[in-house]
N, C-alpha and C positions, 0 to 999 in steps of 0.2 A: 124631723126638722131638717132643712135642707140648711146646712150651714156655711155652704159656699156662696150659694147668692146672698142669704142674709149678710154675712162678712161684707159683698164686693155692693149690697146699698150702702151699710154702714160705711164704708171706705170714699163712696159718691157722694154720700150726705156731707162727710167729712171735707171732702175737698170744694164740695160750695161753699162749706161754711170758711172753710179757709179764705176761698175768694171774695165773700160778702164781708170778713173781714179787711183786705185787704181794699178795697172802694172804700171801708169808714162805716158798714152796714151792720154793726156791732148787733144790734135785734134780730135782725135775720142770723147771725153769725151762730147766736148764742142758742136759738130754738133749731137751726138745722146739728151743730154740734149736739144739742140734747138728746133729737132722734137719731143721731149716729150713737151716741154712748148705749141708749134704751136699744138699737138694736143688736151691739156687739157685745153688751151687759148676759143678756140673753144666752149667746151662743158661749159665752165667757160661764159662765154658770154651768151649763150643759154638759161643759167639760172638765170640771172641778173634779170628778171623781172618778177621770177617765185617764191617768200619769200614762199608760200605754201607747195615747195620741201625742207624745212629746216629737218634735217640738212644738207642735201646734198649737196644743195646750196653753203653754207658754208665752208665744205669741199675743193668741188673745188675751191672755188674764192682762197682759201689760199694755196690748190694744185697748180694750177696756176702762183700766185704769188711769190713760192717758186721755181720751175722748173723755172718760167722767171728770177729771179737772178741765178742759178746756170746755166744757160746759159748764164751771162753775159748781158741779154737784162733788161737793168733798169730801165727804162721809161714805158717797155710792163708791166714789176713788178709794178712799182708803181700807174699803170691803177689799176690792182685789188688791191692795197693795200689798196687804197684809196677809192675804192669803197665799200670792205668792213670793211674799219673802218667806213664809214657812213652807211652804210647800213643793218651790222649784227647784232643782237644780244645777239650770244653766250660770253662769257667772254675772255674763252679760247681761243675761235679762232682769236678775239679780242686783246687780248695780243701776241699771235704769231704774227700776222699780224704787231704791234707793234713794235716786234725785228723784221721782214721781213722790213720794213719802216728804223731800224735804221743801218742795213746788205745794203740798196740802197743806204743812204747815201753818207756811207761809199765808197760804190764802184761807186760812180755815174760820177766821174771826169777818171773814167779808162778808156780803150777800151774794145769790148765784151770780147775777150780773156783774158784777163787779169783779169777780174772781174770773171769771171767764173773760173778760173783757183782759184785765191783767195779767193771765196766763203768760203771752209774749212778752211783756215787759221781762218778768221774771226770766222767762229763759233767754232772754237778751243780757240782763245784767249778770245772771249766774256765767255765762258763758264770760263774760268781763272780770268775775269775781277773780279774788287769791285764793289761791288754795291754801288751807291752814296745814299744821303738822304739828300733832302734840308730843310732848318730850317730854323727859324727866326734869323737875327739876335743878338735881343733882347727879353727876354724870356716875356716884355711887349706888346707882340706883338700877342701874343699866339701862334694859328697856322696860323695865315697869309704870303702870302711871295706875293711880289711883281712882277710883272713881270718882271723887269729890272733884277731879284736874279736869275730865271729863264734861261732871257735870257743870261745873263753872265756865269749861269752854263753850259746852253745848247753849248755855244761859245766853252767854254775851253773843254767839253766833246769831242767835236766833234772834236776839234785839237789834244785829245791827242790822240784817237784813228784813227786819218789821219796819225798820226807822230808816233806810236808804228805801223800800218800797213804801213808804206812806208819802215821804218826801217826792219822791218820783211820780207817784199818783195824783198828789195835789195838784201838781202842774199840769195835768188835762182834766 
């Protein structure tokens, strides 16, 4: 498998789709994004059980996982999200993969089109977003938090950005 050219169409494909986004050419956008994920899925795969080729590795599994949400496909996404939130060990790629897990979420109840189409919105608003901070609390408590505090946050986070991106979507 030559995995350098595969990569640099997948990266090609990717940037037409970026620019047939950027005209309004959302069908083009979304079937060129598809064959950029199908080809970097590929080579993303190939390396799953190769940690040796880090960081490379790495890279793709979150290249991958990024081109599979911005094609809409979120399930193909959160195959490598999930593989490498167990699996990697960089920090950074780590935390990306992170936000890529909380971008599936969010769009995981759409259809492809629609998810795909939405991808930008989301990383427009997240980037706008507050950041949360959980806390005890009782300051007797120190820094413990519960998992019920957790899960009640994680509830209400997830509704309000279901209900500020439903709200935001209506409007195109």
């Amino acid at each position: 498998m030559k995995t350098k050219v595969i990569h640099e169409q997948a990266m090609d494909l990717s940037f037409r789709a970026k620019q047939a986004s950027k005209i309004g050419d959302q069908e083009i956008a979304v079937d060129l994004y598809s064959q950029a994920a199908h080809l970097e899925s590929q080579i993303a795969e190939y390396y799953f059980d190769k940690p040796e080729i880090e960081p490379t590795r790495s890279i793709l599994i979150r290249s991958a996982a990024f081109l599979n949400l911005k094609a809409g496909l979120i399930e193909e996404s959160q195959k490598f999200i999930f593989f490498g939130l167990l699996n990697l060990k960089d920090e950074l790629i780590r935390n990306q993969l992170n936000e890529a897990l909380e971008y599936s979420i969010a769009l995981k109840s759409v259809d492809i089109k629609t998810a795909s189409e939405n991808y930008g919105y989301l990383t427009t608003m997240r980037q706008k977003s507050i950041y949360y901070v959980l806390e005890p609390v009782l300051p007797k408590f120190g820094t413990s938090i519960s998992l019920e505090s957790i899960h009640d946050f994680s509830e209400g986070y997830l509704k309000s950005l279901k209900a500020y991106a439903i709200s935001t979507f209506n409007d195109y």
